[in-house]
C-alpha positions as CSV (number, residue, x, y, z in Angstrom):
1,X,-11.1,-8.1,-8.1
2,X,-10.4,-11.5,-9.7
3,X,-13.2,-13.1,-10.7
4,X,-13.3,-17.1,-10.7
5,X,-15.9,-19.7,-11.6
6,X,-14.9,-21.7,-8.2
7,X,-14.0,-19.9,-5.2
8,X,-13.4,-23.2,-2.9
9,X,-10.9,-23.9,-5.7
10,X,-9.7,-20.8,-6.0
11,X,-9.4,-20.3,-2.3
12,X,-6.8,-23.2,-1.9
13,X,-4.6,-22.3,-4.9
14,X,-4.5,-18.1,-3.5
15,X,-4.0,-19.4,0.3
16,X,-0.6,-21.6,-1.5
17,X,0.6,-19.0,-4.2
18,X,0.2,-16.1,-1.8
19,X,2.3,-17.1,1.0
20,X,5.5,-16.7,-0.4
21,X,4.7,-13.3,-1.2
22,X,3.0,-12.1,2.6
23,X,-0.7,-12.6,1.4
24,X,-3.3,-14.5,3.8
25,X,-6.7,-14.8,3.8
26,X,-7.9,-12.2,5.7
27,X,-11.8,-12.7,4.9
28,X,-14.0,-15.4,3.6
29,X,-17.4,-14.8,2.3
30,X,-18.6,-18.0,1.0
31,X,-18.2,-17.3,-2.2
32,X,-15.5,-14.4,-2.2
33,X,-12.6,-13.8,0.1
34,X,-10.2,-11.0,0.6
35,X,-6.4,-11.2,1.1
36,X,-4.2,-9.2,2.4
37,X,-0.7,-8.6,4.1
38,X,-1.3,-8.3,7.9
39,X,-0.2,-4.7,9.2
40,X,-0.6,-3.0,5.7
41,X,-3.9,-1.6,5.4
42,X,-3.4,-1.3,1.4
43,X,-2.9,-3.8,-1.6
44,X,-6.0,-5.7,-1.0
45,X,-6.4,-8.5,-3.0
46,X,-10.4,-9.8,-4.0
47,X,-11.3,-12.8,-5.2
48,X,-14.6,-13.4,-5.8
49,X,-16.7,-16.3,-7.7
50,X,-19.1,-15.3,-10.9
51,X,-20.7,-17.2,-13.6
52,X,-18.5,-15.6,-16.2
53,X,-15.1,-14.6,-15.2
54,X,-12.9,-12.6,-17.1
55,X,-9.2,-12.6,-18.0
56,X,-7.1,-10.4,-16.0
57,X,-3.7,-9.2,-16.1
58,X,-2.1,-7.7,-12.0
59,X,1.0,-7.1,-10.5
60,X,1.8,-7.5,-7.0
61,X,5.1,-5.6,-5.2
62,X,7.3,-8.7,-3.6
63,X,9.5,-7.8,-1.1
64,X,12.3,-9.5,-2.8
65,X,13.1,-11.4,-6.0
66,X,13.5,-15.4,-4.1
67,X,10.0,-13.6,-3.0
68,X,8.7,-13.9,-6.6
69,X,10.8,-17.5,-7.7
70,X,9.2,-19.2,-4.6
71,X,6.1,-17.8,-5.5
72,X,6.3,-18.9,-9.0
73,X,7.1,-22.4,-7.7
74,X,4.3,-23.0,-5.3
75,X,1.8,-21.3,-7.7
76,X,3.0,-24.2,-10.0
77,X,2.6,-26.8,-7.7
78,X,-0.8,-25.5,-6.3
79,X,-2.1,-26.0,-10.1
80,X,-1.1,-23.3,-12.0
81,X,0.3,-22.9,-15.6
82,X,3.2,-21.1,-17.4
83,X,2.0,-20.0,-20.5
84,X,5.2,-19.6,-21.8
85,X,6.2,-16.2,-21.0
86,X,9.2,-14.7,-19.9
87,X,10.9,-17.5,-17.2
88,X,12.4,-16.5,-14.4
């Protein structure tokens, strides 16, 4: 479960980093939302708005490493930040 202040945000910055990797939106609750990749029943991801969110740390399998570059790059583009870490 990620937990996020914002979940319209939120919602439009998943839907974008997701997609390179299989991930859609396979529920939305309002204020939470669930994706997934259709035809696996397993590695669910939640997202799901709170007052206080915490800092969390997840992997996700790709299904190839241009998987994870193009994900990198529309995560960027959809508002996220590299906070210096390894680069790919």
């Amino acid at each position: 479960m990620i937990k996020v202040k914002d979940w319209p945000r939120a919602k439009g910055y998943y839907e974008v980093a997701f997609k390179p990797l299989g991930y859609v939106l396979l529920k939305d609750g309002g204020t939470w939302g669930g994706f997934h990749r259709p035809g696996e029943e397993t590695g669910r991801i939640y997202v799901k708005q709170e007052a206080s969110p915490t800092r969390i740390h997840f992997a996700i399998q790709a299904p190839s490493t241009e998987a994870v570059k193009e994900y990198y790059q529309a995560a960027l583009k959809a508002g996220g930040t590299d906070n210096d870490r390894d680069r790919l």
